[in-house]
N, C-alpha and C positions, 0 to 999 in steps of 0.2 A: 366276419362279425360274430361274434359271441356272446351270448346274454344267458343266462342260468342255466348253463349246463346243455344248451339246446343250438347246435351247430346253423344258422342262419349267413351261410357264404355270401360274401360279394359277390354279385354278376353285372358288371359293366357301371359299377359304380351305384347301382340300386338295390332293392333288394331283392333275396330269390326265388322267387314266388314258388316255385317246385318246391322250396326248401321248407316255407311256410306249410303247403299243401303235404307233405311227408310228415310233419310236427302236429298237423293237426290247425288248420288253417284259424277256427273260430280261438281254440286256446291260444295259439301262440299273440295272435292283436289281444284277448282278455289278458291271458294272465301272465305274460314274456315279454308286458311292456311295449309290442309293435306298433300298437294303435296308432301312433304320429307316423313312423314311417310309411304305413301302409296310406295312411290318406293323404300325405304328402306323395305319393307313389304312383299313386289312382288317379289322383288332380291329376298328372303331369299327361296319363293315357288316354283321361277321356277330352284333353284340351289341346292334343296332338291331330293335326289335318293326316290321321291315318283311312287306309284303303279298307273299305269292309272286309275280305279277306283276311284282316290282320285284324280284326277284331273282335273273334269268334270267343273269348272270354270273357269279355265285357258283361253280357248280360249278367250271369251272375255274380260277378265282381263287383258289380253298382250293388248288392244289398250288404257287400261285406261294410259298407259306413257302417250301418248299426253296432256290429260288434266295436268299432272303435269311436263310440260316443256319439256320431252325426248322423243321424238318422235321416235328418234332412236334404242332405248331400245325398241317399240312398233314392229321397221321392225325387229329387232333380237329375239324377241322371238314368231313374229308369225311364220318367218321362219323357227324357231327351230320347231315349234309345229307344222308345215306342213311335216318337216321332217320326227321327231324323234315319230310322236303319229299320224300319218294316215298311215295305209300300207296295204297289199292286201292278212291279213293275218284274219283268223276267229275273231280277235278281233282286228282288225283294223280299227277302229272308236274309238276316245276315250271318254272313258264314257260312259253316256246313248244316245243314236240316236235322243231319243224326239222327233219320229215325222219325225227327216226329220233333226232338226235344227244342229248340230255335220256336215251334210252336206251340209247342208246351210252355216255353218262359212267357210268351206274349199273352196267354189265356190266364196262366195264371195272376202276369202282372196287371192285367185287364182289372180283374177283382179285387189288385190290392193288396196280398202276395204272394210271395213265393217257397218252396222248400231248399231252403241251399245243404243242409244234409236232411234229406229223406226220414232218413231212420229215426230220426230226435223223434220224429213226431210232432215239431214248430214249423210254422209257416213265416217266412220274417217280412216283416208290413212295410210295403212299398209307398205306392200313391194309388187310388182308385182313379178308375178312367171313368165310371158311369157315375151316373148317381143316386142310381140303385140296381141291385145285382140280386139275384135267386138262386138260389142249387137246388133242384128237389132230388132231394138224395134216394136212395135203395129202401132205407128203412122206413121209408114214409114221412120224414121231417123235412123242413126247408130251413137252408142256409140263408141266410140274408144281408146283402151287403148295404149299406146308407149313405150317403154321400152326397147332402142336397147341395151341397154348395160349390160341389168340383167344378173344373171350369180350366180352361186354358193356363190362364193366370193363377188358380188356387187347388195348387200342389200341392202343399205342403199343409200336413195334419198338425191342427191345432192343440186336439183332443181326441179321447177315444172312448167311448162306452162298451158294451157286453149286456144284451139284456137289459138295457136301462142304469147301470150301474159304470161309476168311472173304471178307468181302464188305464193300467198303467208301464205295460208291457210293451215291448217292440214285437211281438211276434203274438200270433193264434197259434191256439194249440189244435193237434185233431181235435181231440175228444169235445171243443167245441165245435167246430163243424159240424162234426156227425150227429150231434145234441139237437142241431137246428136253431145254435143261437144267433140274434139279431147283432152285427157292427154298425156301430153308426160312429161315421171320423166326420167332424167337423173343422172343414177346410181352410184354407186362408192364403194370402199369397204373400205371406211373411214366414221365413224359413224360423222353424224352432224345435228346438228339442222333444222327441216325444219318447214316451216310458220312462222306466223307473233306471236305476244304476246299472249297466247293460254286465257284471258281471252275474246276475240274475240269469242270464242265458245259458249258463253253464251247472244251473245248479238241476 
């Protein structure tokens, strides 16, 4: 399969995720058009009765929805995957631990989210697990997370603030963290779109 210039191979009739991940994973779903295949791609992984073993990339794959418009589909299957594939059983870690990182995704999806490339400097907004969270960082500030209304059923962000002010991003930046500003996501258990035009991520 061929799309601008940007070699995206068939593998077994889907598409090739290595090929994505060589391309530049977050551009090729912005700006090469993937976005449908990729979430059509995802659905089919996270709805397949596979063996944890086999599903050591899932975690951060659930936040690549946001780059292709569903953001919502990112708070529903990290939830799932906090649920259904962490437990406090001998093999309750899923996959390989790597160090640490298997626990690093769960701490961070804890708070709401994650960094799927490091370097940007964004965090991409999952679902909060509390319903309220604190960082007291190095500098002397506190990070603060909000979340009065989470709840089993109310996954999926309504809305989002910063300091009192709407918010219309899928993702935190550092430089808020480190500032010590206040998130506050107001909940619901109706899946909906949250931020702005997700080609915004890339600028």
């Amino acid at each position: 399969m061929q799309k601008k210039g940007v070699d995206i191979s068939e593998h077994n009739g889907s598409v090739d995720f290595q090929a994505l991940k060589n391309a530049g994973v977050q551009f090729a779903i912005l700006r090469l058009g993937y976005g449908s295949d990729y979430v059509s791609q995802d659905d089919s992984r996270f709805s397949e009765n596979v063996r944890k073993a086999e599903t050591a990339g899932m975690p951060w794959g659930a936040y690549l929805y946001s780059y292709a418009g569903e953001q919502w589909k990112t708070a529903e299957k990290v939830r799932f995957i906090m649920s259904d594939f962490y437990t406090d059983q001998p093999d309750g870690i899923i996959g390989n631990e790597d160090c640490g990182q298997m626990s690093a995704w769960y701490v961070f999806s804890a708070m709401g989210f994650y960094p799927v490339n490091p370097v940007s400097g964004k965090y991409e907004i999952g679902t909060p697990l509390f319903p309220e969270m604190k960082l007291h960082l190095a500098n002397g500030k506190t990070f603060t997370v909000l979340a009065p209304k989470v709840s089993k059923e109310n996954i999926y962000i309504q809305s989002i603030k910063v300091d009192g002010q709407p918010y219309d991003k899928t993702y935190l930046t550092h430089e808020q963290i480190m500032s010590g500003a206040t998130v506050e996501f107001e909940m619901g258990d109706i899946p909906r779109l949250a931020g702005v035009e997700f080609e915004e991520q890339t600028q």
